[in-house]
Structures are given as C-alpha cells and as structure tokens.
N, C-alpha and C positions, 0 to 999 in steps of 0.2 A: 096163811097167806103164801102164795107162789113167789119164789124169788128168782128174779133174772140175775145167772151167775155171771154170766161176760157176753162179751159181744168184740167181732172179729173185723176186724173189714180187711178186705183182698182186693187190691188193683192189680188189673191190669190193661194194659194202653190206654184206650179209653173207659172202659166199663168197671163198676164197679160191683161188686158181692159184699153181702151182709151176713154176717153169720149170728144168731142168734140163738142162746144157749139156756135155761132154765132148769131149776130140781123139780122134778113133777111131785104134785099135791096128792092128796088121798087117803091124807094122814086121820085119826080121830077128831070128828065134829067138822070134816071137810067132804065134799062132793067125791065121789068117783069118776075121774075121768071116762069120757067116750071118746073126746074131741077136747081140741085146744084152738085160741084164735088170738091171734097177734093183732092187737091196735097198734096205729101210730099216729101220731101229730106234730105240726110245726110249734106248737108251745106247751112248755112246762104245763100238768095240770087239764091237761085233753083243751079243748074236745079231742076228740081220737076217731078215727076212722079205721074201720077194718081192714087188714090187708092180706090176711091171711085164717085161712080155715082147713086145719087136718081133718084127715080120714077115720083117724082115728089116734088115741094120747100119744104128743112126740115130747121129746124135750129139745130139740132141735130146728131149726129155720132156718132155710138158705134163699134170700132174696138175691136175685140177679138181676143187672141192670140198673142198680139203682142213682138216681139222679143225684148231681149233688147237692149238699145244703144238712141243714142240721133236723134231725129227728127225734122223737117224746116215743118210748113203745113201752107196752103194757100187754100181757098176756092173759086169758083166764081158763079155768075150765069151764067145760059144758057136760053135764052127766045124760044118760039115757033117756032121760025124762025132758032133758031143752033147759034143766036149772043152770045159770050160768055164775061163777061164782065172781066173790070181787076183783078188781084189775090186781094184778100185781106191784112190786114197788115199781118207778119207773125208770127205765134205762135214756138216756142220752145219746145219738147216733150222731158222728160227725163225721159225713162221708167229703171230701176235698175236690 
C-alpha cells in the first residue's frame, strides 16, 4: 500500500499551494507504476474525486490555487495495462 508521507501548504496573499508528497510503490506483489492520480474529497472515507493524473510515476503534487476548506486525498497507481491499484492511506488537507 502507497503511503502519503506529508503534506505542505504555502500561502501566499491570497492563493493557496498544496504540496503533496508520497513513497512511490512497486515493491513485491504491487503494480508497477506508469502513472499516479490523486483523489480528493470533502469527507473522511471518499467518495473522492479525481484531481490529478501524472504523465508518468511522480511522488510529488503541487496544486495551485487551492480554495479554502478542508480536504480527504488518496493517491494510487496505474500500471501500463490501466490496472489501478488500491487508494492509499488518507491524508487530511486543511487549507485556511
């Protein structure tokens, strides 16, 4: 299972950045990354909505703009094939 290691937030004036951080998977009886995709949602436990999809495996996310209010994010892979594996543990986002 993917573990989300921290998460940043950066103001400034008005706008907010999220930085989103993870150990990438790939380990024994796990997918091989191609691609990575960040869920997020307003409550513990999804639903989750997608909000991001790499190019290819990052361990890194920088959202920009982000509005305020509190966030649920969950990341997984996706291997060559479109298998997408389970969410991650879930991180808590509380932008001010």
């Amino acid at each position: 299972m993917k573990t989300l290691l921290w998460l940043a937030l950066m103001t400034q004036a008005s706008t907010h950045s999220v930085v989103l951080k993870w150990k990438q998977g790939g380990g024994t009886g796990e997918l091989t990354p191609a691609y990575n995709k960040v869920y997020c949602g307003s409550k513990s436990g999804g639903p989750y909505v997608l909000q991001y999809k790499s190019g290819a495996p990052v361990a890194t996310v920088t959202k920009q703009n982000v509005a305020a209010g509190t966030y649920y994010c969950v990341v997984t892979d996706v291997d060559v094939q479109g298998f997408e594996s389970k969410f991650s543990n879930e991180t808590k986002i509380v932008v001010p």
